[in-house]
N, C-alpha and C positions, 0 to 999 in steps of 0.2 A: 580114380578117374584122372588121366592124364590131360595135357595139353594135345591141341589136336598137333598132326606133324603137319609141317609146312607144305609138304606136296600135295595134303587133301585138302579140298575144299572146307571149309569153317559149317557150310548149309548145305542141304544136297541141293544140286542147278546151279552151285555158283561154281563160276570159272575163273581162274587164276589171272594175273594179267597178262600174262604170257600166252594162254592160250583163248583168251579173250581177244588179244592182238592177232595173234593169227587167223582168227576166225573172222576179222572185221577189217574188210578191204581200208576203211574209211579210216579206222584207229591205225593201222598197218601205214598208211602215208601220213598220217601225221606223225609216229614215229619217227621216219624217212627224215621225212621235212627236220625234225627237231634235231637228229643224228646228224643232219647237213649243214644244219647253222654250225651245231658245235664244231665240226670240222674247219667248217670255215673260218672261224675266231682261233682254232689252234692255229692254222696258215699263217695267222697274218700276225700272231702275238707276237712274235719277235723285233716286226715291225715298230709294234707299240713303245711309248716311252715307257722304263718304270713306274714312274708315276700315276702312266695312265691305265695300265696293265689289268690292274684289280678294280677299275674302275670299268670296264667296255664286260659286257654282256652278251652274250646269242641273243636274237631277236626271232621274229617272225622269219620265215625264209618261202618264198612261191619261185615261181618260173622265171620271172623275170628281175626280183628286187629282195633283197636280205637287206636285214634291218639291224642294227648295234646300238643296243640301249647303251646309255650312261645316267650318272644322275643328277648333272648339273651342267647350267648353259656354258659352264669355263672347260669341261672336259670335251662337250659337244662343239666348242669351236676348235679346242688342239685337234680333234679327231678328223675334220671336216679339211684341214692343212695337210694330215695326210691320206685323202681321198687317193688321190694318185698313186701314192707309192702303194697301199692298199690293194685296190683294184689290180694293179700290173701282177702283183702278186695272186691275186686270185686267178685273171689270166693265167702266168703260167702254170698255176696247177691243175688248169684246166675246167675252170669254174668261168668261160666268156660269157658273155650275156648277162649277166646276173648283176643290176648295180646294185651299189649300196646307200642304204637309209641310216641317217642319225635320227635318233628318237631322247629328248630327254624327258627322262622319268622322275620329275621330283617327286618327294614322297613328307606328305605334311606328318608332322606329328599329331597324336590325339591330344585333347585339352588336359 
């Protein structure tokens, strides 16, 4: 008795996520959404300080507002000095409309 292969379902009814995703308008844009943050943070990485590079994350992204996690208030105010140069960038690659959110995420340790 082998391992099952990767292109059959594990149970019969279960669908892969790929064709889970295409079957599901809903999952289907939220992919979208999650493929359009990431694009968006490649744009602008060049922008970014080294520093701050491995610290900026894809966020949430809707119609009008994308959101760029960090994890602390020091990298959330370098990132907020370059709103501007940011955005312009996103403008020209043709992302107008769309501002941008800072979001910090600290993350407590467990006891």
């Amino acid at each position: 008795m082998g391992a099952p292969k990767p292109d059959n379902p594990t149970s019969p009814g279960t669908l892969h996520l790929g064709a889970a995703l295409d079957r599901s308008q809903p999952l289907a844009l939220l992919l979208q959404r999650l493929q359009g943050s990431r694009e968006r943070l490649a744009a602008i990485r060049e922008e970014l300080p080294d520093t701050l590079r491995d610290q900026v994350r894809p966020g949430p992204l809707d119609k009008t507002h994308w959101t760029l996690l960090v994890p602390n208030g020091a990298a959330g105010s370098k990132l907020r000095q370059l709103l501007p140069a940011l955005q312009a960038t996103l403008d020209a690659r043709g992302w107008q409309g769309t501002s941008i959110r800072i979001k910090v995420q600290s993350r407590t340790l467990p006891d």
